[in-house]
N, C-alpha and C positions, 0 to 999 in steps of 0.2 A: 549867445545871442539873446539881446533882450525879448522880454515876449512883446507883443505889438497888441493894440487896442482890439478887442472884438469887433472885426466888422459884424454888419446886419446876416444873419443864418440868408445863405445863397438860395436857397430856395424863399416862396411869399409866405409872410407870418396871415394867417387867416381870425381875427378876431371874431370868434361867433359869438354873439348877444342878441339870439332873436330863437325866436317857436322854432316850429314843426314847419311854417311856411318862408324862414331863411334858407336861404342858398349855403350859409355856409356851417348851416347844422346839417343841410342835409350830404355837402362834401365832407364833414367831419365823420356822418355816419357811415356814408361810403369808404372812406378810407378807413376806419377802425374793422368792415367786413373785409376788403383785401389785405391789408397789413398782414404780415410773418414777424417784423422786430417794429415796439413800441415802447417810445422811452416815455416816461411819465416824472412831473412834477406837478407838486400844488402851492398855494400861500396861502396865510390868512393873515387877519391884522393883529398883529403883537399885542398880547393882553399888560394890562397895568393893573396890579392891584388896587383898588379905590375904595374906603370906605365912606358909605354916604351920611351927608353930617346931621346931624338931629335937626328937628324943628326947634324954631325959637321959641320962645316964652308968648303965647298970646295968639300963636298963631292957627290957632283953633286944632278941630279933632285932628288924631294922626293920618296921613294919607291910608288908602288901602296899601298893602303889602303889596313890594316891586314880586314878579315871579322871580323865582332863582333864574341864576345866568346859566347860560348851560354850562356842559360839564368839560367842553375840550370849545379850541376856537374855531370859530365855522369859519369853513374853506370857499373861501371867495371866488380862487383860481385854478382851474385844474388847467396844464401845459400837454401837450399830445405832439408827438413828431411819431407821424407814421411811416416807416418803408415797407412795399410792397413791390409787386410786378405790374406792367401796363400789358396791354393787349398782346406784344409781342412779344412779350416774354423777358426784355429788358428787366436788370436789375438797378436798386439804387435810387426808383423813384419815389419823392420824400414830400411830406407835406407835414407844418408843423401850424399847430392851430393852437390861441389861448381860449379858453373856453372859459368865459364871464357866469357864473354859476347865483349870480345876483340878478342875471335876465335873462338864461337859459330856464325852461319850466323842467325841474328836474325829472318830474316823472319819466320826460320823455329821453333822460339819459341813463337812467337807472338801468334797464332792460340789456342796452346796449355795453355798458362799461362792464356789468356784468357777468354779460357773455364774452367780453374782454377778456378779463382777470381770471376766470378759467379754461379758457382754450386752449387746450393743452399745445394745438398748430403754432400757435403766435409766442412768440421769447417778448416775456415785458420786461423793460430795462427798468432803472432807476436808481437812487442816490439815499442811501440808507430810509429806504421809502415806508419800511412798517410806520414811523410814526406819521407819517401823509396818509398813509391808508387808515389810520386808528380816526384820523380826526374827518377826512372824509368820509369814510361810514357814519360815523355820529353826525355829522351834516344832513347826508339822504336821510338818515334816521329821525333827525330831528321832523322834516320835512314833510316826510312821506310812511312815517309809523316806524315802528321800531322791529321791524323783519324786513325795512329796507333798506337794511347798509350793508356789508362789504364782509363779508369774511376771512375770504384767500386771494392770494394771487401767484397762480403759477401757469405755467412755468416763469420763474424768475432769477435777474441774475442782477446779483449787486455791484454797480461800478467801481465801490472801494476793493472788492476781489480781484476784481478785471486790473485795476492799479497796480494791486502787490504781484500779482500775477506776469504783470510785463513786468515789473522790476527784480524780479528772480526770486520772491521770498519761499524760504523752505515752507512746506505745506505743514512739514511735522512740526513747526516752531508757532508759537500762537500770533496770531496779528496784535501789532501794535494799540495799546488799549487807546491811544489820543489818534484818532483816525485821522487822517486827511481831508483839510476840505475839501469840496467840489473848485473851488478856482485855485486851489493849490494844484488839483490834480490836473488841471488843462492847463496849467503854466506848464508842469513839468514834462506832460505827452504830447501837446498838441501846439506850446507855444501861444497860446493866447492866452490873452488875462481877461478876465470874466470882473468887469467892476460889481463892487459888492455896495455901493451906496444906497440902492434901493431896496435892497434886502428887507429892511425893517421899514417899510414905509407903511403908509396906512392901505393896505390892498382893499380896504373896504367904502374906499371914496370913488365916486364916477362923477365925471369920465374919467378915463384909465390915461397916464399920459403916454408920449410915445415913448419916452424912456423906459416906462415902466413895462410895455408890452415888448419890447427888445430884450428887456434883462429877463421874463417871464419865458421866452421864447428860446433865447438860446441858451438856459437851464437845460430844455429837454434838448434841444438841437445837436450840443456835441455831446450828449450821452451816446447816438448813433455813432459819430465818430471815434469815439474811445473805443466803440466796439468793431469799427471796424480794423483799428490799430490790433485789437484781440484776437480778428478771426484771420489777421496777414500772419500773425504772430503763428500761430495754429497750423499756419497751412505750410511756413515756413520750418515751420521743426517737424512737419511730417516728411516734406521733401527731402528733409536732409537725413532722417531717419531710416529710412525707406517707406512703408507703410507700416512702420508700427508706431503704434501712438504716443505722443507727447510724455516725456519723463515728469514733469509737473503739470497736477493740476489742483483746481479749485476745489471741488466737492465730490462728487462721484467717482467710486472704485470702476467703474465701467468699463470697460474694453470697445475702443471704436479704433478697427483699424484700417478702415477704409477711408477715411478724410480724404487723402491724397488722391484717391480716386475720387471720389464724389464731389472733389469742390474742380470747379472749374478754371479755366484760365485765366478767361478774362481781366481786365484791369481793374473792374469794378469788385473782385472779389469772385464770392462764390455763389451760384443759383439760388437765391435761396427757395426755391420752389423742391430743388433736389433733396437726396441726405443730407448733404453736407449740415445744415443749420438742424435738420434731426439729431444729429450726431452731438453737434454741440453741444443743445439742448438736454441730450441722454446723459452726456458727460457731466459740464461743470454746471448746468442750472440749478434751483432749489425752488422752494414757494414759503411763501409768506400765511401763516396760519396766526388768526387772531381767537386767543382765547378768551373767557368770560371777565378774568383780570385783565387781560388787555381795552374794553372796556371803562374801566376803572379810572378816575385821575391818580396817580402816583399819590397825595395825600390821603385821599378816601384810606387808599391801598394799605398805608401806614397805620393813619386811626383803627382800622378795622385790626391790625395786627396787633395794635396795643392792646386795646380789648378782650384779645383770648389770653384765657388762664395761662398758666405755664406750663399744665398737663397738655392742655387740646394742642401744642403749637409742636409737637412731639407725635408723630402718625405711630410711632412704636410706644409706648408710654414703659418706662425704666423703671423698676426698681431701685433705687437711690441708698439701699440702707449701708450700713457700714459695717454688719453682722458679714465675716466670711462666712460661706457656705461651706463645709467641708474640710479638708484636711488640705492644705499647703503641700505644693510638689517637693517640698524637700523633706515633709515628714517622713522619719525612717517607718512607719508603719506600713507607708506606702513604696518603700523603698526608696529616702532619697538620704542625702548624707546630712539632714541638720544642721544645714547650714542656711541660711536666710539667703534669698540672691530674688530680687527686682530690676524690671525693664523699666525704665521712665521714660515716656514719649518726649519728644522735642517743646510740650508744652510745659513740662516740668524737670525741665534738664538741672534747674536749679535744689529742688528732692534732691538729685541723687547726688549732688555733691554732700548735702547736711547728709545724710544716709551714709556717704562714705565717713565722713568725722566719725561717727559712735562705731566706726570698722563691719556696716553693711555692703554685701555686695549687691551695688548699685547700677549698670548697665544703660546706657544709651545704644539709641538705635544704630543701628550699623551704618545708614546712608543719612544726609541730611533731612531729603525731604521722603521718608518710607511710606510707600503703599500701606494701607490698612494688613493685608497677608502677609507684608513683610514685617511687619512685628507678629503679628500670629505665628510665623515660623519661625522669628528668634525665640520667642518667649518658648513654644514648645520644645526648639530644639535645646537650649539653654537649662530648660528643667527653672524659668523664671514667673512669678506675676509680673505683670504687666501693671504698672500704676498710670493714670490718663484720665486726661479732661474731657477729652473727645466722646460729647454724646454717640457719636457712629460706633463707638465701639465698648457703650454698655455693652450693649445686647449679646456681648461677649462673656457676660461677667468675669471682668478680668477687674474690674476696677475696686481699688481702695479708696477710704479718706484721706483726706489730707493727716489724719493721726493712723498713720501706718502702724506705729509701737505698739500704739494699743490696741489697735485691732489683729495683730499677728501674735498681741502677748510677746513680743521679741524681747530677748533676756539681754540686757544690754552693760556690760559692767567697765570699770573704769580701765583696766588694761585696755581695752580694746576701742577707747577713743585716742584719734589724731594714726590709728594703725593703717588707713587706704590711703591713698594716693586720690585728690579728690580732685585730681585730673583727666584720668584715664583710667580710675577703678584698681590698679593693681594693688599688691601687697607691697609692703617695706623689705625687705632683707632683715634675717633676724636679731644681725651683728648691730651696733651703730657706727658711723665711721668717726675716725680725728678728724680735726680739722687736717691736716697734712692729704689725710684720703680724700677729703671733702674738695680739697683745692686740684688734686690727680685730677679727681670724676667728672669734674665740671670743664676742665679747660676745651674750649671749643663747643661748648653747649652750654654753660650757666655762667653768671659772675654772682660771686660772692662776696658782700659788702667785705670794704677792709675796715672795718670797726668790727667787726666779728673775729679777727684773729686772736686778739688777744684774752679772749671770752671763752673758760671753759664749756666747750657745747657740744653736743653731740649732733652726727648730721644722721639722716635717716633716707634711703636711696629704694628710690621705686624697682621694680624689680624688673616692671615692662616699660616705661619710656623714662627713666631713669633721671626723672626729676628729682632736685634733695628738696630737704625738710630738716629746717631746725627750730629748736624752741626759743621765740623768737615772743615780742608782745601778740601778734594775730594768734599765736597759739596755745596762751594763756587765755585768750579772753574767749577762743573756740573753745578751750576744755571746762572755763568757768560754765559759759554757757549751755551746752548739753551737759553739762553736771547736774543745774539745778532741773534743766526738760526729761532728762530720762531717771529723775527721783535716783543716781546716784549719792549715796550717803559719803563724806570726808572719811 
């Protein structure tokens, strides 16, 4: 079914743009003290990079300096759809307000939003909101000094969760990095299409028009609805479960296994006066915490990172040197058999092939993508060093330079190049084979040029995955090559 045009949010959109003596700042303040679930959005007007052009020639002294612009773009609109309870107790009743923040006098919302954003009673909804929260605190802040903006908001739950979450995604598997948009997300749950024309408009022109205050409106309007798709979802896999709780969830290890009791029957959902919305909240909510970088424009962020040394950007600061420490697990002093053998991480898997040419035993990690412990226990258990780029695992001192030879003093002589398998590290067999054997070993696992027949060569057969090798041109121009790197003499 195709989706169909957004009607107007079924309940009246409330534009407040007046003081303390408007009617509908003071229903605004009302409904944000009864409210239990509050979806929130904001806007501001889309920045343009501009640089301003010089004075001309003649046109006397330079202006005084513009002040810098601020540092995030201030939030014109905040959007509010409140659900709460009426006197009888009724659930479901909603009121959704734009709140013009251009002729609202902020002080007198500061107090209130505030005690919003951490009520722990109240579930605030929203739509990948930390960066709406980062630029409206900077807004209050701007405003009303800089110890009045916004820090946290919780209890909070992300709509893109609530999304994956009705659509079955494993919790153990990560969320898709290119999220969904918000009118992606009400095409596919809710059947409506959310036109996106106004998105980018100028939100800092008044009057507002009415397009603008409908598209501002039912942003936050079917946040409520997605969630109540969330909480039918919830009540419906408990019913069928018995009382025990939902096999997926969102955030929380928690255990809530009374839903099915606590939520009611009605059509409207569940009380949310009761557990039930406790429940919820204990389970898949989270909060939004803004740190001192958060703060920050994303460039500041940068500059300030280029800026430090290459020591300071390192909280462990490494020893780098290329002197090993000690004796090597395979000296026999320490009981090892004198034989050289290295682990190479996934970021130098390319080592260990040149490593196997001159006939070092070379090692890759056992799994594609290894745990930092899961090379600590090859390497121990193997009796190998570990060679690795990975600052997380100086602090190991496992790491060599890239001139492994000469830091291990490794004795490297000419027998002993083109001897591994520089596929899977094994030995050769110490026979070589004919060709005759050559053409045996391979059928059903290797082809072997037929220009090579009539070519006396010798093939040479891994021992563990039983690739050949013959002296072929790569293999003349591999023994020229580590001839002259490991100062073998002709």
């Amino acid at each position: 079914m195709d989706p169909v045009p957004a009607p107007p949010p079924p309940f009246a959109v409330h534009l407040v743009n007046g003081g303390g003596s408007s009617p509908e700042l003071a229903l605004l303040l009302r409904s944000l003290s009864a409210a239990r679930i509050v979806s929130l959005d904001a806007e501001w007007k889309p920045r343009c990079r501009s640089v301003p052009a010089a004075p001309a020639p003649g046109d006397g002294p330079s202006p005084e300096k513009a002040p810098a612009p601020p540092l995030f773009p201030t939030v014109t609109l905040l959007q509010v759809a409140c659900r709460g309870h009426d006197e009888e107790g009724e659930t479901g009743v909603c009121e959704v307000f734009v709140v013009d923040l251009l002729a609202v006098p902020l002080a007198e919302l500061w107090a209130p939003l505030r005690e919003l954003f951490e009520r722990p009673d109240v579930l605030k909804l929203g739509f990948r909101f930390k960066q709406d929260l980062v630029y409206l605190s900077a807004t209050f802040a701007a405003a009303l000094g800089c110890d009045s903006g916004f820090d946290r908001v919780e209890p909070f739950l992300d709509v893109t969760n609530v999304y994956y979450y009705l659509k079955g995604h494993d919790r153990q598997k990560r969320l898709p990095k290119e999220t969904k948009s918000l009118a992606t997300i009400c095409e596919e749950l809710l059947n409506v299409s959310l036109s996106k024309e106004l998105q980018c408009s100028d939100w800092s022109c008044r009057p507002l028009s009415e397009g603008q205050i409908q598209y501002a409106a039912s942003d936050a309007y079917y946040l409520l609805d997605i969630f109540d798709m969330f909480q039918q979802k919830i009540r419906t896999e408990v019913t069928i479960a018995g009382n025990s709780s939902p096999t997926t969830e969102l955030n929380s290890d928690v255990n809530c296994t009374q839903i099915g009791i606590e939520c009611s029957s009605s059509s409207s959902g569940c009380d949310i006066r009761s557990d039930c919305l406790v429940s919820i909240v204990t389970k898949y909510s989270e909060k939004i915490l803004l740190t001192e970088s958060d703060t920050k424009p994303r460039n500041s962020r940068r500059k300030e990172k280029k800026k430090l040394p290459t020591d300071a950007r390192c909280k462990d600061k490494v020893d780098l040197s290329t002197e090993w420490q000690g004796p090597p697990p395979w000296d026999p002093s320490i009981g090892g058999d004198g034989y050289p053998k290295f682990l190479c991480d996934v970021m130098i898997e390319g080592l260990a092939k040149h490593l196997r040419c001159v006939g070092i035993d070379a090692a890759v990690p056992s799994s594609k993508k290894p745990e930092p412990r899961e090379l600590l226990n090859q390497t121990y258990k193997e009796g190998r060093i570990l060679l690795t780029r990975d600052v997380k695992l100086l602090r190991y001192q496992y790491l060599a330079s890239n001139q492994v030879i000469n830091v291990f003093e490794l004795k490297i002589s000419e027998d002993k190049l083109m001897s591994r398998c520089t596929k899977c590290n094994g030995s050769f067999i110490q026979k070589p084979l004919t060709i005759e054997e050559a053409i045996e070993a391979s059928k059903g696992f290797q082809v072997i040029p037929s220009c090579l027949f009539n070519r006396n060569l010798e093939f040479w057969k891994c021992t563990d995955c039983h690739q050949l090798y013959w002296e072929g041109t790569q293999y003349h121009n591999a023994v020229q090559k580590f001839t002259s790197l490991c100062n073998i003499s002709d």
